[in-house]
C-alpha positions in Angstrom: 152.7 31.4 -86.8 153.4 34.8 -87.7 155.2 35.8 -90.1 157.3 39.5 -89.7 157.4 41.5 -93.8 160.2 43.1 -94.5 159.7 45.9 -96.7 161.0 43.7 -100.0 158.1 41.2 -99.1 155.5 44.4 -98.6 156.3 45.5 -101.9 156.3 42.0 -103.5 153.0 41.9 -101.9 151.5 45.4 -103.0 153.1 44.6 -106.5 150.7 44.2 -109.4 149.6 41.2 -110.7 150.2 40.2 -114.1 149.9 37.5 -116.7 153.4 36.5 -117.8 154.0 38.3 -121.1 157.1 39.7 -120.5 156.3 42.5 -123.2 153.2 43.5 -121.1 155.1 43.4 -117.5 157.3 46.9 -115.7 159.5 47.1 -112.7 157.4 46.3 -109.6 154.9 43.7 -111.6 154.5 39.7 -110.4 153.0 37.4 -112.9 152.6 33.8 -112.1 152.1 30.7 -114.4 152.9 27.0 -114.8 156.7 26.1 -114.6 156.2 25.0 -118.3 155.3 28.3 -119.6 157.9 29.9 -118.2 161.0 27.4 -118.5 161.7 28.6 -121.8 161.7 32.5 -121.1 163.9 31.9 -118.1 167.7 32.7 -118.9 170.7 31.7 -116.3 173.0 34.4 -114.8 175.4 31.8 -113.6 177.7 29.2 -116.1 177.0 26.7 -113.6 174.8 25.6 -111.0 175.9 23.1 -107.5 173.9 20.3 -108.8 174.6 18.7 -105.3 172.3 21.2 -103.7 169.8 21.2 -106.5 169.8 17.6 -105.7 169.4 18.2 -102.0 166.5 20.6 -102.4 164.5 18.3 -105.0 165.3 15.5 -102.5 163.9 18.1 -99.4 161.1 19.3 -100.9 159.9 18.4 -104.4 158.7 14.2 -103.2 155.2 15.3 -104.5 153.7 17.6 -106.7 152.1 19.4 -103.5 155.3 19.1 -102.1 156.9 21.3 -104.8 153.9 23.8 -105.3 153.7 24.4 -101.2 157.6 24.5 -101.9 157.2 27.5 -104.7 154.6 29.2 -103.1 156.8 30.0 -100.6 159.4 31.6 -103.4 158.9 34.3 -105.5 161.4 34.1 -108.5 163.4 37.8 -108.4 163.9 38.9 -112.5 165.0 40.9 -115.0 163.5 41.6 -118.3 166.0 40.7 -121.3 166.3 41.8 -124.7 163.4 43.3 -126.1 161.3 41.8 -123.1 161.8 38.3 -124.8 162.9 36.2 -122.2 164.0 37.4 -118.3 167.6 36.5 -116.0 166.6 34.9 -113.3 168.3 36.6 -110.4 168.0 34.8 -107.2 166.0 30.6 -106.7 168.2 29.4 -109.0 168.6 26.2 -107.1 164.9 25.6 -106.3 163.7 26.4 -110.4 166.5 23.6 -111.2 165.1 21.2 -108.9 161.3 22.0 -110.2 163.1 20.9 -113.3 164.0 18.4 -112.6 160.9 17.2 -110.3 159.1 17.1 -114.0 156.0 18.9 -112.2 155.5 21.0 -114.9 152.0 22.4 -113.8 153.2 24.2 -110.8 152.8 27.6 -110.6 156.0 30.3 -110.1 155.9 33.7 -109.6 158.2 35.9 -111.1 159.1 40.0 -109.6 160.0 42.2 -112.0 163.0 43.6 -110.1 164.8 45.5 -113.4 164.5 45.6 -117.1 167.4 45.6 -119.1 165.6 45.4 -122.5 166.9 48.5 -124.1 170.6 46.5 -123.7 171.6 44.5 -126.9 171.1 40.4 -126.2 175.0 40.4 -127.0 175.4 42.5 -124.0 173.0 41.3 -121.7 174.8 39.2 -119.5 178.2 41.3 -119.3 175.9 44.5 -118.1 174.2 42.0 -115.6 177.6 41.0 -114.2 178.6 44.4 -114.2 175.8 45.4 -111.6 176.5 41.9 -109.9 173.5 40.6 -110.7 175.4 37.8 -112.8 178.2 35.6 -111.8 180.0 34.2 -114.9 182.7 32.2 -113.4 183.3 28.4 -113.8 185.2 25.4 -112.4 188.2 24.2 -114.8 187.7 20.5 -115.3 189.3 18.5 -112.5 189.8 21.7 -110.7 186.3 22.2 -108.3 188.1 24.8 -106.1 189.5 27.1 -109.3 187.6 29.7 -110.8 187.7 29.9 -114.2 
């Protein structure tokens, strides 16, 4: 089958590779490692996640550890580097990172973009400036109230 590339994916796929110190990485860069190394580097850009879908998609596509790697392989992880390039916001796979998470394969591999850095911004500031730009959606659901925004 052929696959068309848009130009996102020509870039992604022109992009330099990169081991995953943030410190080392710019706009443009991929790295890739194990989901374990990067778990903890990883930061949220939402308060909550559908945990319905997360449970889908593990469900769908994380049975096996192939399963999950063909599954990430197929997904490359859109960031932005945090505060003094310490940890990154994940921007978009959200869903599919918290179902490798809860797979418990912790050796596959997940390539992160470098889409923006945001590491001159304080860590205090980080997700406000985020959600500013609409990178970052900070609204809940009230308790008892799954249709409210909070």
């Amino acid at each position: 089958m052929v696959r068309l590339l848009t130009p996102l994916l020509l870039a992604l796929a022109h992009a330099k590779r990169k081991g995953c110190d943030l410190s080392s990485l710019e706009v443009g860069d991929q790295c890739e490692a194990s989901w374990s190394d990067l778990r903890d580097m990883l930061r949220p850009t939402q308060r909550s996640v559908g945990y319905a879908w997360v449970f889908r998609t593990f469900l769908k596509s994380f049975g096996s550890k192939a399963a999950a790697q063909d599954e990430m392989d197929d997904k490359i992880v859109p960031v932005t580097l945090g505060a003094n390039r310490t940890d990154a916001y994940i921007l978009d796979h959200h869903h599919h990172l918290a179902a490798l998470d809860l797979s418990g394969y912790k050796s596959v591999k997940v390539t992160l973009f470098i889409s923006c850095d945001f590491s001159s911004v304080p860590a205090s500031q980080q997700l406000a400036q985020l959600a500013t730009r609409g990178y970052a959606y900070l609204y809940g659901r009230p308790a008892g109230s799954p249709n409210a925004l909070r």
